[in-house]
CHARMM-style PDB file with segment names, atoms N, HN, CA, C and O in Angstrom:
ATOM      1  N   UNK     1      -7.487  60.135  94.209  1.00  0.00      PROA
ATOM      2  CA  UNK     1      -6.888  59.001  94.854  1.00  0.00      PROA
ATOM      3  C   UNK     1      -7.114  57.769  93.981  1.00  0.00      PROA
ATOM      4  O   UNK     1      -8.248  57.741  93.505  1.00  0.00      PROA
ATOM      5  N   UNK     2      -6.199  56.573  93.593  1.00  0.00      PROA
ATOM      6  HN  UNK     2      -5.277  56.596  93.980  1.00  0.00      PROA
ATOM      7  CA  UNK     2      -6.078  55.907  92.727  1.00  0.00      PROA
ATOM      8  C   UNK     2      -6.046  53.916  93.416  1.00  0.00      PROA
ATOM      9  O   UNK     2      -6.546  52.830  93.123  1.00  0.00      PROA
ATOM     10  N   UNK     3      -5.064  54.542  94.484  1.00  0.00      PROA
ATOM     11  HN  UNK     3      -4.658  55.424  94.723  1.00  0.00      PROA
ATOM     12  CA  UNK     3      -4.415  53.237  95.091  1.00  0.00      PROA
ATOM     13  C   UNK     3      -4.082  53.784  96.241  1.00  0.00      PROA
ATOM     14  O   UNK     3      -3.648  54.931  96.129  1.00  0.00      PROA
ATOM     15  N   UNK     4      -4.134  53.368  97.280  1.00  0.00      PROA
ATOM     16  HN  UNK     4      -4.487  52.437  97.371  1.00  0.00      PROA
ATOM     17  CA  UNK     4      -2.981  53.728  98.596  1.00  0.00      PROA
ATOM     18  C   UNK     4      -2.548  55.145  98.326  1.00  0.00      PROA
ATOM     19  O   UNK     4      -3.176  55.800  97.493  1.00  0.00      PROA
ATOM     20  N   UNK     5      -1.823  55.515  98.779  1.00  0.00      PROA
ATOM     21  HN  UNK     5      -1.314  54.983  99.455  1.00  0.00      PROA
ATOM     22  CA  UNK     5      -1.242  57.163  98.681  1.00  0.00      PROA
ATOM     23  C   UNK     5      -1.316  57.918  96.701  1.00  0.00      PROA
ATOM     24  O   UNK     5      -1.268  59.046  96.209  1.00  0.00      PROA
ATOM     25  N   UNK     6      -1.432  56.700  96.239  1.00  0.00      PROA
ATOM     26  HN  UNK     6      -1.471  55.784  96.639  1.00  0.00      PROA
ATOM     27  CA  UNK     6      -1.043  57.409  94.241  1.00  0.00      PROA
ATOM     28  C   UNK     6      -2.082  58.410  94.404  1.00  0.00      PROA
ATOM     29  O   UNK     6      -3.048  58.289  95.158  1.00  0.00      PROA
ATOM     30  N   UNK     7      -1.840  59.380  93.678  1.00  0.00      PROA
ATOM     31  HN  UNK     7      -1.055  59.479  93.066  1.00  0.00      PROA
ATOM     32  CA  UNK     7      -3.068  60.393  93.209  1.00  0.00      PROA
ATOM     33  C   UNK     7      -2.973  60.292  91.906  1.00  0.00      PROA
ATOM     34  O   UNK     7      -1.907  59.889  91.441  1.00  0.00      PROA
ATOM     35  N   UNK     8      -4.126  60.653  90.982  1.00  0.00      PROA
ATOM     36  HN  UNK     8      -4.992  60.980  91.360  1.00  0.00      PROA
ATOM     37  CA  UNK     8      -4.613  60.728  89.966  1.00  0.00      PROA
ATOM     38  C   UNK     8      -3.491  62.022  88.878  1.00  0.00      PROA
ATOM     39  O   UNK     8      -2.579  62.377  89.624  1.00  0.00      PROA
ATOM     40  N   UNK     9      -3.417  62.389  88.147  1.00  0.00      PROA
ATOM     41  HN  UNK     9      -4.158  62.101  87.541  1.00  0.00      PROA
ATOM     42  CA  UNK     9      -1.851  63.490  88.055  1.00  0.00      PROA
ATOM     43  C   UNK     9      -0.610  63.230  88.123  1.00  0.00      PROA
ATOM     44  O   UNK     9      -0.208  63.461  86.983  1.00  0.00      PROA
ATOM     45  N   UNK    10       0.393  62.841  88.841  1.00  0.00      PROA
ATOM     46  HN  UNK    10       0.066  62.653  89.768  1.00  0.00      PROA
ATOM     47  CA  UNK    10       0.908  62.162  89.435  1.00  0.00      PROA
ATOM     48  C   UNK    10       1.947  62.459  88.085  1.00  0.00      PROA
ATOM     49  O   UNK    10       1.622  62.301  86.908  1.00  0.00      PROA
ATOM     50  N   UNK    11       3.099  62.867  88.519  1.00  0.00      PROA
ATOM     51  HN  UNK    11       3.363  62.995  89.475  1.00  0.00      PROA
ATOM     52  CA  UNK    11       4.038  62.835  86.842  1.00  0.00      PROA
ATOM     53  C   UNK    11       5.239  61.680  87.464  1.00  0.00      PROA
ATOM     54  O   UNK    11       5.563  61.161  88.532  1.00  0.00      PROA
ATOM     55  N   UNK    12       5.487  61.682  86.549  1.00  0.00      PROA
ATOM     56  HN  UNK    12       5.224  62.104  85.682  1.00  0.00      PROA
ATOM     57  CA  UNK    12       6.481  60.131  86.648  1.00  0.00      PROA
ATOM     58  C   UNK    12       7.005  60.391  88.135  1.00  0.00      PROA
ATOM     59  O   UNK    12       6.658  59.766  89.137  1.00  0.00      PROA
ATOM     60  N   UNK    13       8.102  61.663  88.047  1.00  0.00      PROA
ATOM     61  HN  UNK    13       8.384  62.171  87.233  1.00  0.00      PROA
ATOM     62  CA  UNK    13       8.913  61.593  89.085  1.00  0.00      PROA
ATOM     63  C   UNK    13       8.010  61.852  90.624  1.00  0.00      PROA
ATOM     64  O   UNK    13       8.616  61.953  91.691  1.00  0.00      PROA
ATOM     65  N   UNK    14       6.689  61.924  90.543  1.00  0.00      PROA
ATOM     66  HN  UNK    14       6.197  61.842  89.676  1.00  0.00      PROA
ATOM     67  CA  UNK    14       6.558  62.232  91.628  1.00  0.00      PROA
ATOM     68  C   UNK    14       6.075  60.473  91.926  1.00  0.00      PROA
ATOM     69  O   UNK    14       5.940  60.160  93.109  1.00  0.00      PROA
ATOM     70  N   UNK    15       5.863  59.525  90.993  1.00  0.00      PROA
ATOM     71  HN  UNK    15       5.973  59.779  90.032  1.00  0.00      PROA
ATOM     72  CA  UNK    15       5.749  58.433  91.437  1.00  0.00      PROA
ATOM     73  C   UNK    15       6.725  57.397  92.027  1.00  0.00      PROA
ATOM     74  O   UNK    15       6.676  56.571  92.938  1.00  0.00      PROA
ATOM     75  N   UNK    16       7.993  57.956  90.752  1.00  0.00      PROA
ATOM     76  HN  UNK    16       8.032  58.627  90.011  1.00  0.00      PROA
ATOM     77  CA  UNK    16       9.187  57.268  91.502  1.00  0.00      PROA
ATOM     78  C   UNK    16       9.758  57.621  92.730  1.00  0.00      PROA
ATOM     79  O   UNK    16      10.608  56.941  93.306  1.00  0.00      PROA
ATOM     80  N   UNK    17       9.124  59.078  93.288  1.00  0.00      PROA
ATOM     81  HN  UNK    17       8.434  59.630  92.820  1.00  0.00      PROA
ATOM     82  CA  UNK    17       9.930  59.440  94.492  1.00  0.00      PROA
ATOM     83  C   UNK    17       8.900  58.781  95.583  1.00  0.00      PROA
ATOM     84  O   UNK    17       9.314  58.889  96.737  1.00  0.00      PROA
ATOM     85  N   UNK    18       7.408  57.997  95.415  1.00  0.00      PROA
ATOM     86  HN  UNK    18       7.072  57.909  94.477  1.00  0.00      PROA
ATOM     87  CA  UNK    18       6.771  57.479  96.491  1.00  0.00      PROA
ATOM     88  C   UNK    18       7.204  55.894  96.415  1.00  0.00      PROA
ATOM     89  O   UNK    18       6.750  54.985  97.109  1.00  0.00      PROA
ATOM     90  N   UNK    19       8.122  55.816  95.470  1.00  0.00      PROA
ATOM     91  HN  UNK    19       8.490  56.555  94.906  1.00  0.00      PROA
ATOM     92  CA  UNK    19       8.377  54.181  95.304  1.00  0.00      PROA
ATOM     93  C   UNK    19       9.816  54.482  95.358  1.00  0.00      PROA
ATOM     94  O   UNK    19      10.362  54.290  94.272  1.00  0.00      PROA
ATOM     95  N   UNK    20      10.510  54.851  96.191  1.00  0.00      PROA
ATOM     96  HN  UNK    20      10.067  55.007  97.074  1.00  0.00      PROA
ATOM     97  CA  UNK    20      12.037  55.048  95.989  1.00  0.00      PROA
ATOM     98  C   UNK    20      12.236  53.768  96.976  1.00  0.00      PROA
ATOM     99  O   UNK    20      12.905  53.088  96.197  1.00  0.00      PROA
ATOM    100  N   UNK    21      12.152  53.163  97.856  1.00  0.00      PROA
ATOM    101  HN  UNK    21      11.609  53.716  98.488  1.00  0.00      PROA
ATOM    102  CA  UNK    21      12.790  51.808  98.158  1.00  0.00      PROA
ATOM    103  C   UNK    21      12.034  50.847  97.732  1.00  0.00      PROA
ATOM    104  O   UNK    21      11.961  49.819  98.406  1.00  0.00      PROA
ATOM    105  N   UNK    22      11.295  50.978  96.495  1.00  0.00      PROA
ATOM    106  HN  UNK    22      11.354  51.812  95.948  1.00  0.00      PROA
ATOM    107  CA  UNK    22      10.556  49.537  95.478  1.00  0.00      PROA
ATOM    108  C   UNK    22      11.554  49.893  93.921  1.00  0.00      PROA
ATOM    109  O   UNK    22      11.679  50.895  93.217  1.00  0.00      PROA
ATOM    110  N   UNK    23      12.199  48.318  93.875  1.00  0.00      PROA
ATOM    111  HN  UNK    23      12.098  47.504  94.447  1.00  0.00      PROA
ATOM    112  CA  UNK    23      12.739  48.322  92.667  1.00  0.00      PROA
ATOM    113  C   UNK    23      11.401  48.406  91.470  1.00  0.00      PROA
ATOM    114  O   UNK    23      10.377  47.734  91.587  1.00  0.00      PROA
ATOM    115  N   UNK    24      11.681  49.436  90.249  1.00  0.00      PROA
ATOM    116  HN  UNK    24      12.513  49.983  90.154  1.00  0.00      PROA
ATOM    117  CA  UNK    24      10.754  49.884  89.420  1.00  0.00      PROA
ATOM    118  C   UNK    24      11.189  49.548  87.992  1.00  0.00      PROA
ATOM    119  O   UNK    24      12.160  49.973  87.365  1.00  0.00      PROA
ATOM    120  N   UNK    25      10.440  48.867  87.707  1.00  0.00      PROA
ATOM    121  HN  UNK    25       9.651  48.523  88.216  1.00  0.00      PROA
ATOM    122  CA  UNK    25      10.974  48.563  85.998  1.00  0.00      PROA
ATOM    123  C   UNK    25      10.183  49.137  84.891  1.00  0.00      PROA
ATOM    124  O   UNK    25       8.958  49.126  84.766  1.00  0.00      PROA
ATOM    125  N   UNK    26      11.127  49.669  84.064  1.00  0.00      PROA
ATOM    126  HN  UNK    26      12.122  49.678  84.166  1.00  0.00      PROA
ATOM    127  CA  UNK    26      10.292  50.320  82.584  1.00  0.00      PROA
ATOM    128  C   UNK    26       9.739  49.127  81.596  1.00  0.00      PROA
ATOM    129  O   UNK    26      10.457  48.469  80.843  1.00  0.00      PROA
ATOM    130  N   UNK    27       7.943  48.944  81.793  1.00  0.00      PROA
ATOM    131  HN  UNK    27       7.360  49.478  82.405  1.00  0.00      PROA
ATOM    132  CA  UNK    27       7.526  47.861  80.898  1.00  0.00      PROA
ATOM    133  C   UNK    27       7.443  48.428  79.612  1.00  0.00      PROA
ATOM    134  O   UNK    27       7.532  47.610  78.698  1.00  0.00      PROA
ATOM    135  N   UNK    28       7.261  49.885  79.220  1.00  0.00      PROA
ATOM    136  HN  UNK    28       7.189  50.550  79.964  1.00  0.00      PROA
ATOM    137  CA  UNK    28       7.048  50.480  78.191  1.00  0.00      PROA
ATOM    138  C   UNK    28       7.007  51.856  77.657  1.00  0.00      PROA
ATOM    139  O   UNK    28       5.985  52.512  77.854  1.00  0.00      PROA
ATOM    140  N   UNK    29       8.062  52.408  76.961  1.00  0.00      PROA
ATOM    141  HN  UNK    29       8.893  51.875  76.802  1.00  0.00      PROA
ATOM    142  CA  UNK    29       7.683  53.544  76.609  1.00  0.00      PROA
ATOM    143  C   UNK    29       7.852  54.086  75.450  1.00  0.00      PROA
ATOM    144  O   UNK    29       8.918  54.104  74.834  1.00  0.00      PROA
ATOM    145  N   UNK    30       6.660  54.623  75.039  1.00  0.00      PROA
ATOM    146  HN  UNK    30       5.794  54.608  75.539  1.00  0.00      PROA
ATOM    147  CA  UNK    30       6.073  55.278  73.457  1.00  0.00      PROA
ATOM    148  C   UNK    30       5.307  56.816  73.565  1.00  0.00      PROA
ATOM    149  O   UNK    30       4.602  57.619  74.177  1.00  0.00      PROA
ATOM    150  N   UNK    31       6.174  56.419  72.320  1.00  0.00      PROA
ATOM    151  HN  UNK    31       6.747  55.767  71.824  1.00  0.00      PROA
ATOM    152  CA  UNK    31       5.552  58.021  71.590  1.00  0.00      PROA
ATOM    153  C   UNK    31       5.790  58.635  70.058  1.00  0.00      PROA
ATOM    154  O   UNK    31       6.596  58.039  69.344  1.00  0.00      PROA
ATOM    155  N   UNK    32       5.329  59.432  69.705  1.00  0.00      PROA
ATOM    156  HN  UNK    32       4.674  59.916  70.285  1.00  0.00      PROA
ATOM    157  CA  UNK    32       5.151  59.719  68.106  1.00  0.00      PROA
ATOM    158  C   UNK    32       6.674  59.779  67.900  1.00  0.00      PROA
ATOM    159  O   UNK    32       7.471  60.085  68.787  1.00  0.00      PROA
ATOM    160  N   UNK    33       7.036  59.410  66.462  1.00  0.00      PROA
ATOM    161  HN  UNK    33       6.388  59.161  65.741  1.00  0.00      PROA
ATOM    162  CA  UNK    33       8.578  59.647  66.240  1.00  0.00      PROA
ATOM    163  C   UNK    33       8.751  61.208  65.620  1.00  0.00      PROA
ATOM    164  O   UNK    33       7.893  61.896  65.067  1.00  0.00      PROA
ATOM    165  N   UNK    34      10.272  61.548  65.930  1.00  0.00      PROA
ATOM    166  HN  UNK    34      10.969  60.989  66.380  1.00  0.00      PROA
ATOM    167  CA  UNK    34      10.198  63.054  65.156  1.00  0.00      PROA
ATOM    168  C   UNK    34       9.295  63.280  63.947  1.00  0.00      PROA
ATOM    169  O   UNK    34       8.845  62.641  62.996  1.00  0.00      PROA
ATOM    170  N   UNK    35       9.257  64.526  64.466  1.00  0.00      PROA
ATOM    171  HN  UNK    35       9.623  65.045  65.239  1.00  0.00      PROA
ATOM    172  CA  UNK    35       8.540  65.163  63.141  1.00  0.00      PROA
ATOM    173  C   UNK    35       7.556  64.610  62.592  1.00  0.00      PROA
ATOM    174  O   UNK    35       7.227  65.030  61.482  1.00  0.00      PROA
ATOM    175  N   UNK    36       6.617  63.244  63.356  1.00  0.00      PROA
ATOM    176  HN  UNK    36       6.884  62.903  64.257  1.00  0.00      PROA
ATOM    177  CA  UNK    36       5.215  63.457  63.000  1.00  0.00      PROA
ATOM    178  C   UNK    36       3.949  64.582  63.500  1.00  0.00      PROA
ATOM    179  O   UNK    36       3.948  65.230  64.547  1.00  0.00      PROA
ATOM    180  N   UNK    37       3.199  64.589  62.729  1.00  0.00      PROA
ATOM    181  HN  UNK    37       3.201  64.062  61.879  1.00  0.00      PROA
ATOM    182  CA  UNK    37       2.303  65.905  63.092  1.00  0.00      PROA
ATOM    183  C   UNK    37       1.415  66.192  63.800  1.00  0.00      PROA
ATOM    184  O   UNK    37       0.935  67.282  64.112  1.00  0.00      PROA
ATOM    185  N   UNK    38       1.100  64.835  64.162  1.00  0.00      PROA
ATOM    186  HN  UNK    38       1.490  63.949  63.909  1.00  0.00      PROA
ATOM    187  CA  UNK    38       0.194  64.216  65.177  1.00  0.00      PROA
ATOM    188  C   UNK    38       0.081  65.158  66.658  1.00  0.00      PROA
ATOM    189  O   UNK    38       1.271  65.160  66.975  1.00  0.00      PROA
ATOM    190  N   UNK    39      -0.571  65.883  67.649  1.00  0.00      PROA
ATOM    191  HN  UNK    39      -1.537  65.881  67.392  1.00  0.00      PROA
ATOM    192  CA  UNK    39      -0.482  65.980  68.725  1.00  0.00      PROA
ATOM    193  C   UNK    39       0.342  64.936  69.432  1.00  0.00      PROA
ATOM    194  O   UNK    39       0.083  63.733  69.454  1.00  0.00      PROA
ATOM    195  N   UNK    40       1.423  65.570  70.039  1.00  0.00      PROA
ATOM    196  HN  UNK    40       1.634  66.547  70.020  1.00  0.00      PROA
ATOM    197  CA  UNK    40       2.161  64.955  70.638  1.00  0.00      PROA
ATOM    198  C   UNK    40       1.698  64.564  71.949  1.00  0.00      PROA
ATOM    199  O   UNK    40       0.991  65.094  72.806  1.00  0.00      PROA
ATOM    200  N   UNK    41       2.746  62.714  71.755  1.00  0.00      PROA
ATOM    201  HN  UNK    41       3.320  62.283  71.059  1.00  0.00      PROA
ATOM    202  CA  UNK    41       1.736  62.073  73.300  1.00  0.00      PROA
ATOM    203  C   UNK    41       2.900  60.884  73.696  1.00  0.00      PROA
ATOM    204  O   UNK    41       3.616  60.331  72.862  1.00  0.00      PROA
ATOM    205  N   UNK    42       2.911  60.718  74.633  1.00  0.00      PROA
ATOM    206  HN  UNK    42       2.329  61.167  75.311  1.00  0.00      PROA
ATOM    207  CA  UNK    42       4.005  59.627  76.072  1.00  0.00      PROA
ATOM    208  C   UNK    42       3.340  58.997  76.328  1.00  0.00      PROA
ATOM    209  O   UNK    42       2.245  59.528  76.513  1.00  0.00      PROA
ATOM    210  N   UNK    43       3.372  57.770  76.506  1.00  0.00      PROA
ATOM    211  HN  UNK    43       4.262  57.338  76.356  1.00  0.00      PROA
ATOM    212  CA  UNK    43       3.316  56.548  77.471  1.00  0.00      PROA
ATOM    213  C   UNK    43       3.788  56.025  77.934  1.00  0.00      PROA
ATOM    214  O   UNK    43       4.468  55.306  77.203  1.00  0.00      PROA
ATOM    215  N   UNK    44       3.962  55.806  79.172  1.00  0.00      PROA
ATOM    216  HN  UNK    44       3.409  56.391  79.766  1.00  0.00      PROA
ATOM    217  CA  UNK    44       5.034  55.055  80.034  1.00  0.00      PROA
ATOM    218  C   UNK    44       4.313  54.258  81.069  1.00  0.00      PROA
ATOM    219  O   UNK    44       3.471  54.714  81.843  1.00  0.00      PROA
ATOM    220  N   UNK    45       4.756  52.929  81.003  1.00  0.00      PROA
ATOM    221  HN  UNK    45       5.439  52.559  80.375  1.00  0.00      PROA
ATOM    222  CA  UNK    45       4.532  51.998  81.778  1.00  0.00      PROA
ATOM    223  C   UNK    45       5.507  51.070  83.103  1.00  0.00      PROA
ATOM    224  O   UNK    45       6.353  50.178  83.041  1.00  0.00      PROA
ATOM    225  N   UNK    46       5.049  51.609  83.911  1.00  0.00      PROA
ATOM    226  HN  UNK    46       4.362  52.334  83.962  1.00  0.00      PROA
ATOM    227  CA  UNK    46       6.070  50.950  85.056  1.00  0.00      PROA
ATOM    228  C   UNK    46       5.451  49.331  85.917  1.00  0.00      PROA
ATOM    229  O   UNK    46       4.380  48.727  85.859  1.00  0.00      PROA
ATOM    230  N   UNK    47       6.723  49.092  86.657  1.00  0.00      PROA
ATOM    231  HN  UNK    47       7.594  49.582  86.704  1.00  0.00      PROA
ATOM    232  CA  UNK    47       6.167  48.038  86.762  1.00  0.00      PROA
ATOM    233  C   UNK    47       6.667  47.734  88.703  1.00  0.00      PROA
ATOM    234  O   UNK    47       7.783  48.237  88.828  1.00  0.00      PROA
ATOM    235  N   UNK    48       6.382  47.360  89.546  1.00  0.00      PROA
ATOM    236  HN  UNK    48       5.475  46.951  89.444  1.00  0.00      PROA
ATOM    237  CA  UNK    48       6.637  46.788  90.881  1.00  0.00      PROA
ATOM    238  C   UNK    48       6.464  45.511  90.768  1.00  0.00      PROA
ATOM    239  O   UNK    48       5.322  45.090  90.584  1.00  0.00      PROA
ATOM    240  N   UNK    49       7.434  44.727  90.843  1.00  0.00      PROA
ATOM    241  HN  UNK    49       8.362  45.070  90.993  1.00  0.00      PROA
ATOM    242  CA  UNK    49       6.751  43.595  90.751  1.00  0.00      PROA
ATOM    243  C   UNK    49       6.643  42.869  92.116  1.00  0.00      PROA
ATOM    244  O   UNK    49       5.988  41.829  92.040  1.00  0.00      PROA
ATOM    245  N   UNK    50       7.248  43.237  93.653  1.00  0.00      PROA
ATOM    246  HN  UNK    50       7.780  44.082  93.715  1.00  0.00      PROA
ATOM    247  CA  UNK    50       6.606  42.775  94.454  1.00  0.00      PROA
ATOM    248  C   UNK    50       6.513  43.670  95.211  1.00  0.00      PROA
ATOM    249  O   UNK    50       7.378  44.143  95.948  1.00  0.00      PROA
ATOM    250  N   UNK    51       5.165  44.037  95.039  1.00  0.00      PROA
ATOM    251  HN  UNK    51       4.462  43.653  94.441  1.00  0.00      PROA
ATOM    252  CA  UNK    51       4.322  45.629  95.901  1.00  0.00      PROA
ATOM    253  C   UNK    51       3.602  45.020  96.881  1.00  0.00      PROA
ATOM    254  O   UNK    51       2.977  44.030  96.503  1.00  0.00      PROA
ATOM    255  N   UNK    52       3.502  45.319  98.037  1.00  0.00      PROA
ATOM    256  HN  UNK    52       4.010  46.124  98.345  1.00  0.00      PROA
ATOM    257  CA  UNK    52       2.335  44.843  99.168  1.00  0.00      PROA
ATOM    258  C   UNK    52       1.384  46.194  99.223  1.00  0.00      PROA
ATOM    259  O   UNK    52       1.710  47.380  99.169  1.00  0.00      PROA
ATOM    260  N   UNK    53       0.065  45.563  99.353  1.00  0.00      PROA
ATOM    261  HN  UNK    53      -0.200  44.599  99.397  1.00  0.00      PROA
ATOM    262  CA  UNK    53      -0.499  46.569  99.567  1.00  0.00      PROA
ATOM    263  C   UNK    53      -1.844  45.825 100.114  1.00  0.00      PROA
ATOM    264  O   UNK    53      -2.474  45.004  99.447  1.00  0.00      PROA
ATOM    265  N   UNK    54      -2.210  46.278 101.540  1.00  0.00      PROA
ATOM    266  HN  UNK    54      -1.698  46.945 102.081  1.00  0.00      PROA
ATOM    267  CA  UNK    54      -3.687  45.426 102.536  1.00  0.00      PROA
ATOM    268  C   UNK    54      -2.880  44.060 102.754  1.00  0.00      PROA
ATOM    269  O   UNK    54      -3.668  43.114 102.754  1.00  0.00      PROA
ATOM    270  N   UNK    55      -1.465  43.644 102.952  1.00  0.00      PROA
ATOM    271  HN  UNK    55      -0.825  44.412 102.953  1.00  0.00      PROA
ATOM    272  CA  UNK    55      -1.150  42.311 103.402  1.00  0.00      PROA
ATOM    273  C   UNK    55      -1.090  41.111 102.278  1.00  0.00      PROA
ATOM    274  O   UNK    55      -0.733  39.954 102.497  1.00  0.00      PROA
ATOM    275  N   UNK    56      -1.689  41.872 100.544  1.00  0.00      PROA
ATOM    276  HN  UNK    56      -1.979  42.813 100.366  1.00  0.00      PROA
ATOM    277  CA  UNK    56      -1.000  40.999  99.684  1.00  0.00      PROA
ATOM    278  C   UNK    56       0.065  41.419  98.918  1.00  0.00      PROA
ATOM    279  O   UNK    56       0.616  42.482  99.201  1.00  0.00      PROA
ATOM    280  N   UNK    57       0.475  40.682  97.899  1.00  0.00      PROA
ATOM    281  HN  UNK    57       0.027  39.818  97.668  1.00  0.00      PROA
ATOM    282  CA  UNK    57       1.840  40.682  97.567  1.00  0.00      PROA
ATOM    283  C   UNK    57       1.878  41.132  96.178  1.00  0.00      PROA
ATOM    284  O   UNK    57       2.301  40.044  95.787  1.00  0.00      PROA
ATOM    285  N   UNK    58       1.785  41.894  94.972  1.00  0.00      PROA
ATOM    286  HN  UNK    58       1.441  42.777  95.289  1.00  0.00      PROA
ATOM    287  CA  UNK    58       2.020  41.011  93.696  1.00  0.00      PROA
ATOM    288  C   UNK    58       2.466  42.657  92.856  1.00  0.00      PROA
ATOM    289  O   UNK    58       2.957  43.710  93.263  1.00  0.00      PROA
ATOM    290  N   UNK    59       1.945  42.114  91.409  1.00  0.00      PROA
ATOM    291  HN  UNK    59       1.547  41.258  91.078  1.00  0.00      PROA
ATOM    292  CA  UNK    59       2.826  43.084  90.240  1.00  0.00      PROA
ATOM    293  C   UNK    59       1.972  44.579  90.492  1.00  0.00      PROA
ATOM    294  O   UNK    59       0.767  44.382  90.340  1.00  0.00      PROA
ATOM    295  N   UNK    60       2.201  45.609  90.740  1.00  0.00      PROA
ATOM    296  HN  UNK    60       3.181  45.769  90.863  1.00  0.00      PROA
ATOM    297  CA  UNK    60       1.809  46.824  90.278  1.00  0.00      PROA
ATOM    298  C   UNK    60       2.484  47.230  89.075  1.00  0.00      PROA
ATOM    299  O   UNK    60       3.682  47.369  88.833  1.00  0.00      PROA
ATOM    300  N   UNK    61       1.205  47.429  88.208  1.00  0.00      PROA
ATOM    301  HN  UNK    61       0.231  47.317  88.405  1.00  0.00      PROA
ATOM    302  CA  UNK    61       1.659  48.342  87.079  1.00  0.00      PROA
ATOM    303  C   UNK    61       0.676  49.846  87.147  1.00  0.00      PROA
ATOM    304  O   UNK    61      -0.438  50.177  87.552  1.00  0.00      PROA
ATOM    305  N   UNK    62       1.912  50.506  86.451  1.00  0.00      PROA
ATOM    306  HN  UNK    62       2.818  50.237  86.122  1.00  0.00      PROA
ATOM    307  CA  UNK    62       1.080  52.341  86.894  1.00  0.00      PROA
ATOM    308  C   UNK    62       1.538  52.818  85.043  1.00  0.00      PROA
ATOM    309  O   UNK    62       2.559  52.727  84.362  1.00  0.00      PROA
ATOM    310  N   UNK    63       0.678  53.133  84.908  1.00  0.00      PROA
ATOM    311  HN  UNK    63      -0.151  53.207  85.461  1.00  0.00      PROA
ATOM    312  CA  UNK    63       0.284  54.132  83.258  1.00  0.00      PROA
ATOM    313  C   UNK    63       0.539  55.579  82.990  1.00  0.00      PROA
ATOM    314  O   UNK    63      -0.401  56.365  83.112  1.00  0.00      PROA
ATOM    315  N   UNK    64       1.305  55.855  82.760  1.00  0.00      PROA
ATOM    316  HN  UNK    64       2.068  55.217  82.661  1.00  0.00      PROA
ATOM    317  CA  UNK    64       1.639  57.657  82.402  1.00  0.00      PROA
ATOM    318  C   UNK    64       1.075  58.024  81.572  1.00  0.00      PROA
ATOM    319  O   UNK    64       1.262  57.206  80.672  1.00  0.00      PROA
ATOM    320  N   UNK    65       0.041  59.270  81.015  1.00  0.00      PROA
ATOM    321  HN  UNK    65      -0.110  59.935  81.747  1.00  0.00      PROA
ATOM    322  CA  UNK    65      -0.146  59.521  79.641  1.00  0.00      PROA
ATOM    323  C   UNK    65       0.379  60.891  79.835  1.00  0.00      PROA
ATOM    324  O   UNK    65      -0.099  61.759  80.564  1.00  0.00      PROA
ATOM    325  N   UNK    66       1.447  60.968  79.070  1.00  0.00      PROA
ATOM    326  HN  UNK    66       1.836  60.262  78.477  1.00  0.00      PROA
ATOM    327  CA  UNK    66       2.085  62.797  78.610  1.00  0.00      PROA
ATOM    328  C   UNK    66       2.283  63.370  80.203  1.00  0.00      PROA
ATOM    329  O   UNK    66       1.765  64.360  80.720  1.00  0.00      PROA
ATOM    330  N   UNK    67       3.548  62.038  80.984  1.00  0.00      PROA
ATOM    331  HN  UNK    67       3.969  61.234  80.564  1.00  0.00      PROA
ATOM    332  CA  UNK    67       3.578  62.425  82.020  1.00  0.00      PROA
ATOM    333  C   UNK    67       2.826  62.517  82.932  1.00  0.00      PROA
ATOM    334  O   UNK    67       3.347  62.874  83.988  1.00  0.00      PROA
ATOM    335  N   UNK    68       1.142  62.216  82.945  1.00  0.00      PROA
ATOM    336  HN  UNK    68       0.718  61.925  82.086  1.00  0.00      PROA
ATOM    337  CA  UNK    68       0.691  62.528  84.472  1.00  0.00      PROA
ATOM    338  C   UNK    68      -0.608  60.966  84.385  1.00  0.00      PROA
ATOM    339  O   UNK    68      -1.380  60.546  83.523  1.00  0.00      PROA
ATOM    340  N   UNK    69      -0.149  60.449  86.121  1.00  0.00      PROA
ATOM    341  HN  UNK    69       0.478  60.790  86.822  1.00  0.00      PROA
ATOM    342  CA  UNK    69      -0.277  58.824  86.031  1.00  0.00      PROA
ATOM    343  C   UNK    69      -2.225  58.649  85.999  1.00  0.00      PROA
ATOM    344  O   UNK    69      -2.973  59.207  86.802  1.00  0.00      PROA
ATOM    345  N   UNK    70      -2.585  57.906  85.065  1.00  0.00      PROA
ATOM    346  HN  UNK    70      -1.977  57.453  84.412  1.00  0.00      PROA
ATOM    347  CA  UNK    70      -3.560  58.160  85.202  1.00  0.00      PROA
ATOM    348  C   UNK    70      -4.053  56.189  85.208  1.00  0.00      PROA
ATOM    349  O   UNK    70      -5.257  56.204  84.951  1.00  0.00      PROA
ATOM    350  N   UNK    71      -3.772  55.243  85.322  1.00  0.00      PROA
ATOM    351  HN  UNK    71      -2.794  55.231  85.531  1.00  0.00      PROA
ATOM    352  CA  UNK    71      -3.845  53.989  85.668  1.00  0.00      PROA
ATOM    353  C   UNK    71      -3.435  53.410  86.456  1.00  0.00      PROA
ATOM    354  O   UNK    71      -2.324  53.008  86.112  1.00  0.00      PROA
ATOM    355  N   UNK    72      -3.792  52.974  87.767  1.00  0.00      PROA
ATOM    356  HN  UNK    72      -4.694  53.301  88.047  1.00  0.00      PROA
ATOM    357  CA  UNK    72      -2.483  52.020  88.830  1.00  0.00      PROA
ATOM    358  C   UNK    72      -3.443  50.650  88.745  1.00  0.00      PROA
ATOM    359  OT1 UNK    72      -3.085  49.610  89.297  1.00  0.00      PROA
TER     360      UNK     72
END
């Protein structure tokens, strides 16, 4: 458990389907370019920018690494 209902795991789509009536914006997303050799890795950064949560108001941002959310 992370925040309110988020769990720890959490792959993108199962976040966007607990935020489907919160508009969600892409703050960021990276990853190795083709054909480097590197272990391959995702980051994706989303954004709420007016989330209530306990009666206040403000930005949620949530962190993907290689698909599963591990920052809210």
């Amino acid at each position: 458990m992370l925040l309110g209902a988020f769990q720890s795991y959490w792959s993108e789509r199962e976040v966007r389907a607990s935020l489907a009536s919160q508009p969600i914006q892409d703050v960021e997303r990276s990853s190795l370019a083709p054909g480097d050799r590197r272990p391959p890795y995702n980051i994706v950064t989303l954004a709420v920018v007016e989330y209530h949560h306990l009666g206040v108001a403000g930005e949620l941002r949530l962190v993907l690494f290689n698909d599963r959310l591990m920052n809210v």
